[in-house]
Phi, psi and omega in degrees: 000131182254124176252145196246170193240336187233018189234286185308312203283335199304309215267002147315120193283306161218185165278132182289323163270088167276151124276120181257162180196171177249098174355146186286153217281126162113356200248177189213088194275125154205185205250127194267322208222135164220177170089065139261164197248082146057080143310107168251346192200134181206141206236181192201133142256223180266000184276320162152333191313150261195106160248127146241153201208116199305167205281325194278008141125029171232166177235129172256168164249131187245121207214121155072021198084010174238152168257123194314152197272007157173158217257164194265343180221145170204101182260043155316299200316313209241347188288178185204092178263055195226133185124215132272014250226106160178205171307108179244310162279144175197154198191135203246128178309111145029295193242039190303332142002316202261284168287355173067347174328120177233159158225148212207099186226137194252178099296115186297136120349101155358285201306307170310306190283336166278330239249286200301130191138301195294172157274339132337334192282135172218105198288356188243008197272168189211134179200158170296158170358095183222139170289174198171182188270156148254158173217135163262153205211139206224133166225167207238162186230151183281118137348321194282313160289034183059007181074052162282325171223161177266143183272086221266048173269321204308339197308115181230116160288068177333309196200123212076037161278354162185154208325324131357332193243316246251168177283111167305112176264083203279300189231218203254351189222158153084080147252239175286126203227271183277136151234164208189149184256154177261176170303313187305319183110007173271160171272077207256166182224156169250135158266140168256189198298304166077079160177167203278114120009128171210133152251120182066178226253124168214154179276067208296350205285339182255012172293114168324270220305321188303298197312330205290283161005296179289310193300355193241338175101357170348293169236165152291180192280320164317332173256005179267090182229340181064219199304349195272333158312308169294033188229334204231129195328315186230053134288115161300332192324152171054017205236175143237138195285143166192108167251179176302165146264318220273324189243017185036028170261175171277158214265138164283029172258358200285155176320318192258002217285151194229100189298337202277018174233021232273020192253358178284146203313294193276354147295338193245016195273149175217328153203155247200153167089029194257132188253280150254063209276095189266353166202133149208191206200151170294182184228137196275148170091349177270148166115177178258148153301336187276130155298333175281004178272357174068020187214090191302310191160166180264125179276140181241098195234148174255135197228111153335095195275195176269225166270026188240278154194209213245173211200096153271134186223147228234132169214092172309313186239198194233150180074023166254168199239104156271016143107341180295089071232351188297313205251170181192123187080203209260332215242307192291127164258118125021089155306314209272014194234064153286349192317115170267022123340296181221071151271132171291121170315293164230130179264157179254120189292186204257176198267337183199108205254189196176167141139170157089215193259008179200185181207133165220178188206139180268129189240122210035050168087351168261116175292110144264124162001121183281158190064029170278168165280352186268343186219062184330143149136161164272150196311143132223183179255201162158201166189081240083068202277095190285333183114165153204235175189170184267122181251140176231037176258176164250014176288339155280165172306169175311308202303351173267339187306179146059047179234156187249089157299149202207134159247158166221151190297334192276008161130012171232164154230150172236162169247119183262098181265174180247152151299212203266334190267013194069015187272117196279150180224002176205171189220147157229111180296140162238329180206133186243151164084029210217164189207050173331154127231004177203163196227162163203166167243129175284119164283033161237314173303317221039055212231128156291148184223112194224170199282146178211132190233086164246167181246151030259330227258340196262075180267063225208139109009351251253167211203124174265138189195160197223103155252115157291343206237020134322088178330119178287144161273127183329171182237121165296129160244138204206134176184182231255150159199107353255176196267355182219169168147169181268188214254128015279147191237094188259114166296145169250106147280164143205162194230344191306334174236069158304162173215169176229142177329308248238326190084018166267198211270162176226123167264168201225120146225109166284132167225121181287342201111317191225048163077021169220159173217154162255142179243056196242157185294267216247076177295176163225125182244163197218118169270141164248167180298138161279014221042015176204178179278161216188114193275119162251092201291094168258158216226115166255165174231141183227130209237145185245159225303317194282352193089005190270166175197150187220160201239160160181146221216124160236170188275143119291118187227144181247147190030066150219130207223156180294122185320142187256130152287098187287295177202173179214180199277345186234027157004260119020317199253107193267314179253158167202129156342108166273007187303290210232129184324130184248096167308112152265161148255090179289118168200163191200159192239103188243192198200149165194117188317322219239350191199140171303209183243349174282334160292344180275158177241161191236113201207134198214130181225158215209116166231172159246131174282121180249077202086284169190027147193146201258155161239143188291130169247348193163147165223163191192125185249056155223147186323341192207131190185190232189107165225168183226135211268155172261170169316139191228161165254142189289065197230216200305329196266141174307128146230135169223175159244168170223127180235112194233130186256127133273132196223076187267153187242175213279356159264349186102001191294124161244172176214147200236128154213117162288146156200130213234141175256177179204155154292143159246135170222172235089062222217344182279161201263138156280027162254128209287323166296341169282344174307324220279359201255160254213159140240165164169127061232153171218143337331143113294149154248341191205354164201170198204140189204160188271128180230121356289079254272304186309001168282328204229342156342279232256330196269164200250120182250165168233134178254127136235155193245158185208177206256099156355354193234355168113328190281166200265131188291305187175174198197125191205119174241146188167182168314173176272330190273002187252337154309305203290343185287340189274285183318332161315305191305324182298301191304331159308303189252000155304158184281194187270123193158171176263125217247178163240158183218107173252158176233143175203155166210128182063236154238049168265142169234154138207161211239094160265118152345124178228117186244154180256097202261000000 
């Protein structure tokens, strides 16, 4: 399954679950502009004025709230408006003001990139899904029109000028996603992978699009690797870009940059290892003006996961590798991507992951948990990690200031603050129900302002902005008793306790779903057979005295009843041996009154509980499947593993069965010099040694160093001087993180923490 940020979630009718919350008291999330055609972006200059730009390839001007009456730029002709695929990037020249300069990166239309020129050209042909480029492209708007029109002589090709040079557009989602100016004046842009999602190891190199792909020059023969492309230098794929504005060429400051080349794919790379990073933004007052400093500003970027998880990622410098497709979040490794071909020597995990059943963030070389004392805030979720920015104005309170606003496409934005050392320490919910796709800040308000898109109908504006002496709109609470059962199905709503900021009376409009409504607080309704089973949204709205009103919508399901996990292979299972890594099995026997089993979906998740905070070990949405839980150490702090199976049916009705292992430890020898013995230096960077080492000269040991997730680094049984050199060398190229480290002999075993700075 391949997941899109602008295809697969569009045609979702609704979510089966949201968590809603209300923005923190004095603040006003509300819709300034409606009527857009699929809004992917939007931007301001400096005078304050409001540029947006449709997925399908116009740009409008927005002045006082109103939107121009036909778009000052429109490349429709040449856009490829299919997917996730179409106009994504857009971005106003430094000094636009002076030079009128905009840039623009698409997916070029086939026809247009073979074509256009020819006698072949047919400006009217249409066709589905076919590969072809992405492009960037720089037009100049006239000075003379207030910068109202365009100069349509201006059209200059950065990138993609022909099939051969362009960001390959392979498959139907993971194209083109931000352009953005650095401190400097360069220009960077993001790519996703453009390639197919595999569970588990397949050979994607003979797929009709790839083969097509070559044969047409898309790509080289050298670059039909699929996901692995964002791993290799002279791919654009997966990357962020950082060019010339005036020649698209690479900058000679870029990590990879090639003078006798400087239009090649790995001259213009500046970080790698990316799966989707569809927005991401500076973070202000960091970077240099010189361009030869090699320091655009620090980027905060959102990287879209696979099915395991979502990604905020930091990329301080040039030449980094985030690791994708081999590793994903903070924790997971990738099974179906081993080629040790292209394993990144070292990757930079991302500072802050999600999806599923947790959200955690790394704090001083450690994952803690959200709702940690290291990492504030309430638990969420999500499945789209779009990007945002950093607000640094004063149109918010102090306490709000200097915080890294984050949307994720499945409905919210939160705010993140970090300390002084980059660490994140709080998560603050701010908006639900909301599905971004691009952020901007207005400088003459300092009001956030961003594009919200679901289909068919959510089309919109909206401006996050802070009045304490403001009608608020009510927060709707809202719940269900009971939400499934057969027909006749009679419901208890209730809604009385909505509350409105402001303390006036709240009207009630009940919608049942099915063509009848109530205008009553806590209603009660009765559903009948449709003759089959039957999803029923009901959606209350509750409007305060001033006329603001705020809505919020649940599922019903009528002659449906929830999947039963009848057992599971881990039944039984309570304990596991710590000596040795302990291989399961996930499986289960579910049932479902109303659907076969081939219709149902599945998801099994594996975390380890460390204290008061977890690490991700692995998820897997099939029925049946094989993980190993690892060893942990056995000292002062709580170790569990947790394996939780979801089992949802085709309506969203689901059912959770938990199940929690614990280690037995007790493993250690009652000899008080062997309890005693001690590593160090720990944290370490490059070597390590055993204490009291004159106990264990003469014994023959076994070392292993292992992966927090249980997997194995290495493993050398010998003497200790016939050990260390190896275990050093590992410890020389590890990344920065927490390691396991065991020693055993005879019949001692012990498990040390190793952390790696």
């Amino acid at each position: 399954m391949i997941k899109k940020v602008f295809y697969s979630i569009y045609f979702f009718v609704q979510l089966s679950y949201v968590i809603t919350f209300a923005q923190p008291s004095g603040f006003i999330d509300e819709v300034i502009s409606e009527n857009w055609t699929i809004p992917t972006g939007l931007t301001f200059d400096a005078n304050g004025r409001m540029y947006v730009w449709e997925k399908g390839g116009k740009v409008y001007i927005v002045e006082n709230g109103i939107k121009s009456s036909k778009p000052i730029i429109d490349i429709s002709e040449e856009v490829l408006n299919y997917g996730d695929h179409g106009l994504n990037g857009f971005a106003l020249d430094p000094n636009f003001l002076k030079n009128g300069y905009v840039y623009l990166m698409y997916a070029a239309k086939r026809n247009h990139v073979l074509n256009f020129g020819t006698p072949a050209y047919d400006p009217n042909a249409e066709t589905l899904f076919q590969t072809t480029i992405g492009r960037i492209t720089r037009y100049t708007l006239t000075a003379s029109s207030n910068f109202m029109e365009l100069d349509t002589n201006s059209r200059k090709v950065l990138l993609g000028e022909t099939p051969s040079t362009g960001i390959p557009i392979l498959v139907d989602n993971h194209g083109v996603g931000t352009l953005a100016f650095g401190l400097d004046g360069s220009l960077l842009a993001s790519t996703g992978d453009a390639a197919l999602a595999v569970d588990g190891v397949v050979d994607d190199t003979k797929n009709d699009w790839f083969l097509e792909a070559i044969k047409l020059g898309f790509i080289k023969p050298e670059e039909n690797i699929n996901a692995y492309r964002s791993q290799y230098l002279n791919a654009l794929n997966g990357k962020i870009l950082r060019i010339d504005p005036a020649t698209g060429n690479g900058i000679s400051s870029n990590p990879f940059y090639d003078a006798v080349n400087p239009r090649s794919p790995k001259s213009r790379v500046w970080s790698y290892g990316l799966r989707n990073p569809f927005r991401f933004s500076f973070k202000p007052n960091t970077g240099s003006p010189n361009i030869a400093d090699a320091n655009p500003g620090i980027i905060y970027m959102g990287d879209v996961g696979w099915f395991h998880r979502e990604e905020i990622n930091i990329a301080a410098k040039g030449g980094l590798n985030f690791g994708w497709p081999i590793y994903e979040g903070i924790d997971f490794l990738n099974k179906a991507y081993q080629d040790s071909k292209f394993f990144p020597t070292n990757h930079q995990k991302p500072i802050i992951d999600w999806r599923g059943t947790f959200a955690q963030g790394i704090v001083d070389g450690d994952a803690f948990a959200v709702g940690s004392p290291q990492f504030k805030g309430n638990k969420f979720s999500g499945n789209s990690s779009i990007g945002g920015l950093w607000y640094n104005y004063q149109q918010f309170p102090r306490e709000y200031q200097n915080l890294y606003f984050q949307g994720d496409y499945e409905g919210w934005i939160k705010a993140f603050r970090f300390d002084t050392k980059g660490n994140p320490t709080e998560v603050i919910d701010f908006v639900s129900g909301v599905h971004p796709t691009s952020f901007a800040i207005n400088p003459k308000d300092g009001a956030i302002y961003y594009t919200n898109y679901f289909y068919p109908n959510i089309q919109e504006i909206r401006r996050l902005s802070y009045n304490p002496n403001a009608n608020r709109r009510p927060t709707v609470v809202q719940s269900v008793s009971p939400n499934f059962g057969k027909s006749p199905l009679t419901v208890n709503f209730r809604g009385s306790d909505s509350k409105d900021p402001e303390g006036t009376a709240l009207k009630y409009e009940w919608n049942f779903g099915d063509g009848q409504t109530s205008s009553e607080a806590n209603p009660s309704h009765t559903y009948q057979s449709t003759g089959k089973v039957a999803t029923f949204v009901a959606t209350v709205k509750v409007t305060d005295e001033a006329g603001l009103s705020s809505s919020k919508s649940i599922n019903v399901f009528v002659d449906n009843t929830p999947p039963q996990i009848l057992s599971t292979s881990l039944d039984k299972v309570e304990f596991f041996d710590n000596a040795k890594d302990f291989p399961i099995t996930l499986n289960a026997q579910v049932s479902d009154a109303e659907h076969p089993q081939e219709q149902l979906n599945y998801l099994w998740s594996v975390l380890l509980y460390h204290d008061d905070h977890i690490h991700f070990i692995t998820s897997s949405y099939k029925p049946t499947g094989e993980t190993t839980l690892g060893v942990v150490p056995c000292d002062a702090q709580t170790y569990f593993y947790k394996v939780t199976l979801t089992a949802t049916d085709p309506e969203g009705l689901s059912s959770t069965y938990e199940k929690t292992i614990k280690p037995i430890c007790g493993l250690l020898s009652t000899s008080p010099e062997q309890i005693d013995l001690s590593v160090a230096p720990n944290p370490t960077q490059n070597s390590i040694d055993i204490f009291p080492l004159s106990s264990f000269m003469n014994k023959t040991l076994k070392v292993s160093l292992l992966y927090t997730d249980g997997g194995l680094m290495m493993e050398k049984e010998g003497f200790w001087p016939e050990i260390k050199p190896l275990l050093d060398s590992k410890l020389v190229n590890a990344e920065r993180g927490l390691y396991l480290l065991r020693i055993e002999t005879d019949n001692f075993s012990k498990t040390f923490k190793v952390i790696k700075n």
